[in-house]
C-alpha positions as CSV (number, residue, x, y, z in Angstrom):
1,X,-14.5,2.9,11.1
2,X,-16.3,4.6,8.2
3,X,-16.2,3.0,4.7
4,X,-17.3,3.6,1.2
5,X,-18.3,1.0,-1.0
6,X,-19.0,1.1,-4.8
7,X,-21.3,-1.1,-6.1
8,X,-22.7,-2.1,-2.8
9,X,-25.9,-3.6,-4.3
10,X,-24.1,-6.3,-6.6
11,X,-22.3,-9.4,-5.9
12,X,-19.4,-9.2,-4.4
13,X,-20.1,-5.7,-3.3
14,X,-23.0,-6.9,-1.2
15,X,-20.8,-9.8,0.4
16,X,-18.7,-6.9,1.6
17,X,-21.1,-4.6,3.1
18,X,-22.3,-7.3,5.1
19,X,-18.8,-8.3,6.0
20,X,-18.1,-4.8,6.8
21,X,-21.2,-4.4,8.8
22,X,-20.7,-7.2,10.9
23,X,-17.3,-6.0,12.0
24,X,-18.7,-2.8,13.1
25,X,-18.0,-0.4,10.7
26,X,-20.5,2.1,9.4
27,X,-21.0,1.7,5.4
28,X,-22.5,4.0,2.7
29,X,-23.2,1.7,0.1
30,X,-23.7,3.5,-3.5
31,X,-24.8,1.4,-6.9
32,X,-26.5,2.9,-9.4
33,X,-28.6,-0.4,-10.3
34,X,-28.1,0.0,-14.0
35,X,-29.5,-2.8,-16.1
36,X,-27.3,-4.9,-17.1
37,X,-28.6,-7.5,-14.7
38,X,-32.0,-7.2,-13.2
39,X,-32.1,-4.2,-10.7
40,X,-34.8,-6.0,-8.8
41,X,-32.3,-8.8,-7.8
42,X,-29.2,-5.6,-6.8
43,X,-32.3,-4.9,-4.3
44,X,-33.0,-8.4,-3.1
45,X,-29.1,-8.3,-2.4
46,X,-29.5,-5.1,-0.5
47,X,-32.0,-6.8,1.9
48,X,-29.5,-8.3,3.7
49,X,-28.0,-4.8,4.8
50,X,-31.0,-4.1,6.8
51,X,-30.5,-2.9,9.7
52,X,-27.9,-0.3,11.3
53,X,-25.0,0.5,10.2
54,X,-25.7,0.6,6.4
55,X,-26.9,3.8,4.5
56,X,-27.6,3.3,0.6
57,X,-27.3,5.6,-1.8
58,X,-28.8,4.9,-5.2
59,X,-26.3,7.1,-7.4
60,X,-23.9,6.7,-10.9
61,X,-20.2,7.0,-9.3
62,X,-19.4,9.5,-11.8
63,X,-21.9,11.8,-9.6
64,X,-20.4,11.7,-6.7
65,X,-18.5,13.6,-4.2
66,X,-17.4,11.8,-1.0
67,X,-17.7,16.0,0.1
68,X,-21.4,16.0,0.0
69,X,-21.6,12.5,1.4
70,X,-19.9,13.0,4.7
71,X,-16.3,12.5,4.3
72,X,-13.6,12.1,5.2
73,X,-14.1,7.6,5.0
74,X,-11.5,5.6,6.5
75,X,-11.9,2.9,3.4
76,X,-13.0,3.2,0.3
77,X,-13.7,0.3,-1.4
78,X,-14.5,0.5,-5.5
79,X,-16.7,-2.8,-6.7
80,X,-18.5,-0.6,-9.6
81,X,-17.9,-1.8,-13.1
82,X,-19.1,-2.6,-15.9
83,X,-19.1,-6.3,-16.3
84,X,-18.9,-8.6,-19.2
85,X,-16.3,-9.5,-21.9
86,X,-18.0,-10.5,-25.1
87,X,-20.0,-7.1,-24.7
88,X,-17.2,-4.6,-24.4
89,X,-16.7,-5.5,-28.1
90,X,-19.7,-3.5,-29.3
91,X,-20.3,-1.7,-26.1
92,X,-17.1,-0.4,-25.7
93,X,-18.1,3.5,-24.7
94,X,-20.4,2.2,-21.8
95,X,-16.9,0.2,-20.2
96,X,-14.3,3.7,-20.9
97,X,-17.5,5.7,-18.7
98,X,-17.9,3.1,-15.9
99,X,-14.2,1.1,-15.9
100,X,-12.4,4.3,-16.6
101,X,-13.7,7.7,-16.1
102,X,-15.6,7.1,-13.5
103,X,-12.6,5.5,-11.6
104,X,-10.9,8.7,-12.2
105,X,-13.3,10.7,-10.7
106,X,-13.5,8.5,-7.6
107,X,-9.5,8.6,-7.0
108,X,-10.0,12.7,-7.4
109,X,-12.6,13.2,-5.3
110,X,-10.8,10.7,-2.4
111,X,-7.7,12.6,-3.2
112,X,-9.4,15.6,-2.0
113,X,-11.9,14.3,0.7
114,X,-9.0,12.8,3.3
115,X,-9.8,9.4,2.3
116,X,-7.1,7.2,4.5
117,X,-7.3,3.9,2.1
118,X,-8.6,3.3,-1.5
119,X,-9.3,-0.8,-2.6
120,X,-10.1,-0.9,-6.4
121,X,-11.4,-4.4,-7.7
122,X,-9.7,-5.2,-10.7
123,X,-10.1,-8.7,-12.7
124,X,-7.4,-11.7,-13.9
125,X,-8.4,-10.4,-17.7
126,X,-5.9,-7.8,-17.3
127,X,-3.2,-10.7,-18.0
128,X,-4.9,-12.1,-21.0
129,X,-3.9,-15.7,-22.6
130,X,-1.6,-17.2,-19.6
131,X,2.3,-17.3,-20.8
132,X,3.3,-19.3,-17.9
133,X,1.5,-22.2,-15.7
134,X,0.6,-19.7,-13.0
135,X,0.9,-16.3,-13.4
136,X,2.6,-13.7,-10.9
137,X,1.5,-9.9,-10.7
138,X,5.0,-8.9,-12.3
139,X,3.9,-11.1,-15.4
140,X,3.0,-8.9,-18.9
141,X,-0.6,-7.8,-19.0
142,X,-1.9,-8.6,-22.8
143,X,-5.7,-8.5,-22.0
144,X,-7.8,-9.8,-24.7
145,X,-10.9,-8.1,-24.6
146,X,-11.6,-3.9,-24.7
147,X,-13.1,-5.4,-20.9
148,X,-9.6,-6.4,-19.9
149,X,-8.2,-3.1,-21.5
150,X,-10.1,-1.2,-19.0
151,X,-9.4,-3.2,-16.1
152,X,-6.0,-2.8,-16.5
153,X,-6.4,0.9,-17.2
154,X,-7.7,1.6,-13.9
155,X,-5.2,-0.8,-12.5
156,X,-2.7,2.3,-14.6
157,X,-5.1,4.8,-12.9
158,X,-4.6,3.2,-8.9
159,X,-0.7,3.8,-9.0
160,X,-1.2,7.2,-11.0
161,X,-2.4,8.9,-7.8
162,X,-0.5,6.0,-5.4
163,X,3.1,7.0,-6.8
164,X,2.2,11.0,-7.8
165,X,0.5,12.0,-4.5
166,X,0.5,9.3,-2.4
167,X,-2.7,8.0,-2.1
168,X,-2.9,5.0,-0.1
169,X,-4.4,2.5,-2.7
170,X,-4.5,-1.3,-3.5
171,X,-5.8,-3.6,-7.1
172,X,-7.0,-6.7,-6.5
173,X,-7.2,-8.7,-9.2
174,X,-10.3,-11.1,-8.9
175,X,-10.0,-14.4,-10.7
176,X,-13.4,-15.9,-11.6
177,X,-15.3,-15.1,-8.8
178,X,-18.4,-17.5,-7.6
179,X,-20.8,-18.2,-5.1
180,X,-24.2,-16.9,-3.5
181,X,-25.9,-14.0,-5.6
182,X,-23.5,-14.3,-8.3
183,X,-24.5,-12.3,-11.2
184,X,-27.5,-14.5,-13.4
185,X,-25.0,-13.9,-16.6
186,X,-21.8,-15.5,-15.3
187,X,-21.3,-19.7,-16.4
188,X,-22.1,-21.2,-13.0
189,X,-25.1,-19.3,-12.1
190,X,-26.4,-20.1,-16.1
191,X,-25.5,-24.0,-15.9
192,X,-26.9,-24.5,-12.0
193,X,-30.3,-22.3,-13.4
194,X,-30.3,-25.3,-16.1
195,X,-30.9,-28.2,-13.7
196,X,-34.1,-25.8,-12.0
197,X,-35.6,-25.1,-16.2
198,X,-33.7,-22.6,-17.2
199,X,-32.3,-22.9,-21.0
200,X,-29.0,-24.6,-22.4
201,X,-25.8,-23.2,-21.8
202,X,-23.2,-22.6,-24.6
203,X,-20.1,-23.9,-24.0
204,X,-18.0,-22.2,-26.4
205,X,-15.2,-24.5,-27.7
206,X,-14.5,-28.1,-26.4
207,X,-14.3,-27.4,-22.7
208,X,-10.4,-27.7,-21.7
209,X,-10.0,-24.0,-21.1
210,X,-10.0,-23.5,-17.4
211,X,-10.0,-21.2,-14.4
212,X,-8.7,-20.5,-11.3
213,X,-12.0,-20.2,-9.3
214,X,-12.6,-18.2,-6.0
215,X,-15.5,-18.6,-3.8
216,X,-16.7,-14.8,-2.8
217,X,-16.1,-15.1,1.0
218,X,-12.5,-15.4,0.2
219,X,-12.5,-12.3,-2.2
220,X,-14.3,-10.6,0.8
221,X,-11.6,-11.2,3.0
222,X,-9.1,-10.0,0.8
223,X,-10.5,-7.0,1.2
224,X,-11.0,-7.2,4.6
225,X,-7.2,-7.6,4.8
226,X,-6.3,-5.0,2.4
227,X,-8.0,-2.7,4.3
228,X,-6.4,-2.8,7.3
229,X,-4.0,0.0,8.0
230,X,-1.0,-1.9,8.2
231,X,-1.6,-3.3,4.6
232,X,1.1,-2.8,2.4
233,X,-0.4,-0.8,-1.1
234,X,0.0,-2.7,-4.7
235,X,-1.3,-4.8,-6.4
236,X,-2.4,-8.5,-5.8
237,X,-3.7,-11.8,-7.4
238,X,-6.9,-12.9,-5.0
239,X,-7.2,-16.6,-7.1
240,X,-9.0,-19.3,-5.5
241,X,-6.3,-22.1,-6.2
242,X,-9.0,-24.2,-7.6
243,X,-8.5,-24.3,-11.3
244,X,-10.5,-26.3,-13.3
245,X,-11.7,-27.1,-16.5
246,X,-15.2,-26.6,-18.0
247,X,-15.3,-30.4,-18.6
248,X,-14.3,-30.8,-14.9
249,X,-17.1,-28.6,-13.6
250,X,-19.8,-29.8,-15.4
251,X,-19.0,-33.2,-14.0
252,X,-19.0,-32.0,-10.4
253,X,-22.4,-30.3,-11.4
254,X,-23.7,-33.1,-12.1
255,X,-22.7,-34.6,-9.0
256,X,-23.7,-31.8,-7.0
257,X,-27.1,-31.6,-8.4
258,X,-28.0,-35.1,-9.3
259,X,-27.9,-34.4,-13.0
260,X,-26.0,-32.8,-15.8
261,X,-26.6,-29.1,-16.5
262,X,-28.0,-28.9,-20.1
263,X,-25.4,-27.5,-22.6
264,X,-24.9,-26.7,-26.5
265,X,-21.5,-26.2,-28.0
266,X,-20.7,-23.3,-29.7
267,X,-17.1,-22.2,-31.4
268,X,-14.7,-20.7,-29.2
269,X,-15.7,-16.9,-28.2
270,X,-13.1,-13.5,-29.5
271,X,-11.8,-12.5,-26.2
272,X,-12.0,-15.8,-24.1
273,X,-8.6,-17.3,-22.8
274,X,-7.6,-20.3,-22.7
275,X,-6.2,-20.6,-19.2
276,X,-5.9,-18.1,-15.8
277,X,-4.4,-19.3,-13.0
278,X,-2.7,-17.1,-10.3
279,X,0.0,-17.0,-7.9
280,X,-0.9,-15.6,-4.3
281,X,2.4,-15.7,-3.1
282,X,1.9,-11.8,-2.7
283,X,-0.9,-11.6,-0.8
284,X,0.1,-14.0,1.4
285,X,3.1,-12.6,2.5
286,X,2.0,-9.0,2.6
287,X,-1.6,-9.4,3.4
288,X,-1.9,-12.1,5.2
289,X,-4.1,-13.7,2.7
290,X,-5.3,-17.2,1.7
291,X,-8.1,-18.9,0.2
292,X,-10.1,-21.0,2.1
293,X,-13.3,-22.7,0.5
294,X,-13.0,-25.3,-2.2
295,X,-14.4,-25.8,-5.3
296,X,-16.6,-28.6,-4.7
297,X,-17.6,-26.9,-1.0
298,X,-18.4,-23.1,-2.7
299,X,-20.0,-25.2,-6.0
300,X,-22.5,-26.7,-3.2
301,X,-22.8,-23.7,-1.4
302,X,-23.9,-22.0,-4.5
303,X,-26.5,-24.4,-5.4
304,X,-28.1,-24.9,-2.2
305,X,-28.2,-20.8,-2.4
306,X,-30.0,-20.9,-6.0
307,X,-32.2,-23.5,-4.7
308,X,-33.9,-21.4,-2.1
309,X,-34.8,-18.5,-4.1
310,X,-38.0,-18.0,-4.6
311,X,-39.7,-18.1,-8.2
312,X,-39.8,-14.9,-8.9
313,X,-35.7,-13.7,-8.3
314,X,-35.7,-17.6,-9.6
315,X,-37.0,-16.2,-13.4
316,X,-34.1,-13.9,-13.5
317,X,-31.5,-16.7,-13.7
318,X,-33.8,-17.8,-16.9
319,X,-34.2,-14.9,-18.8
320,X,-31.5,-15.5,-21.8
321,X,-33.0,-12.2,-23.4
């Protein structure tokens, strides 16, 4: 099996080629290691790809053409975004390019290049502030951010070519993804970087909101799964079924650690929700999907991870510039 994976070099993209890898298949990773993170730590992620059966390809999606590179894949897998929800306020042009067109062009050129299977990553902020304790896919998307907008865009763009010319294609919608190599921006890689020097962390509001957190091996398996040929094409929740609050996390930090991450409280951010939590009722039944690793078990995982870097990828989960 031949696969295509988007945003190979970041976090959960690199999980995946390594899954990937491991079962056999041949991968052309592409990323184009833009800086909105530290492109020296995409390549640090890419180290664990060495080997056969990996090619990389250091390349902006909207570049491509799955012609030039080989096709036809068996999977194409589409990690590539741009991340982030309080910048898409005043960044908003940079998410349309990388969320939106550049999604577009992928579906065209797989449309045309005999690609057998398409598996976008899409994100819980398509649903917005939750309406109901757990939220099913059939639920209203209201995102709240111009992030969420063009999540749920491309989500619009994924059953464009699905229900107009049949493409063989499937959203996942990622809720609050952790773990090993998680990107040095997102709250659990800030807080765990406070108990090894790093700055305080903003907590913005008075720490009730929660999340339905998923460890990135399960996320990696949901792709594994939607993958397969036998996969039904739509759209699913991949939520961890461990929601918590931010109050709640810090105080299994603490206990994780040994101490409590340092913190500052700030007023409540535009754009943040108050709650997600997903069903998975949908990917269970039609994938074969469910996740596995707890919070307190991935929390661990990701400090003991964070912990063994050495000082120099270490200064990048310090940097608050």
């Amino acid at each position: 099996m031949r696969a295509l994976v988007t945003g190979a070099a970041g976090f959960i993209g690199s999980h995946l080629s390594q899954r990937l890898v491991r079962e056999g298949w041949e991968v052309v990773g592409v990323d184009a290691l833009t800086g909105y993170y530290s492109p020296e730590l995409k390549r640090r992620n890419l180290a664990h790809l060495d080997g056969t059966g990996f090619t990389f390809v250091e390349a902006d999606v909207l570049d491509l053409s799955l012609a030039e590179m080989g096709a036809p894949f068996d999977v194409v897998f589409h990690q590539a975004a741009q991340p982030g929800v309080r910048a898409s306020w005043s960044e908003f042009p940079g998410y349309v390019r990388h969320n939106l067109v550049a999604t577009q062009h992928l579906l065209e050129s797989c449309l045309h290049s005999g690609v057998g299977r398409v598996v976008h990553a899409s994100s819980s902020s398509v649903y917005g502030e939750a309406l109901a304790p757990r939220l099913a896919e059939d639920a209203l998307p209201r995102p709240r951010s111009p992030y969420g907008v063009t999540k749920r865009a491309g989500e619009h763009l994924i059953e464009v070519y699905r229900d107009n010319f049949g493409l063989p294609a499937v959203a996942l919608r990622y809720f609050t993804v952790y773990g090993p190599r998680q990107r040095p921006d997102m709250a659990f890689s800030r807080l765990l970087a406070t108990r090894l020097g790093a700055p305080p962390v903003p907590i913005f509001g008075d720490g009730e909101q929660s999340r339905d957190f998923t460890y990135v091996d399960d996320v990696v398996e949901a792709n594994w799964l939607a993958a397969q040929p036998g996969s039904e094409p739509g759209t699913y929740n991949v939520a961890g079924g461990s929601e918590a609050t931010v109050n709640e996390v810090l105080k299994l930090m603490t206990a994780i650690t040994g101490g409590a991450p340092d913190t500052v409280t700030q007023e409540a951010a535009a754009g943040d929700v108050r709650r997600t939590s997903g069903l998975t009722d949908a990917a269970r039944d039609r994938l074969g999907w469910s996740p596995k690793v707890g919070l307190e078990d991935g929390l661990r995982r990701q400090w003991e991870w964070l912990m063994g870097l050495p000082a120099e990828a270490l200064a990048h989960y310090s940097d608050r510039s």
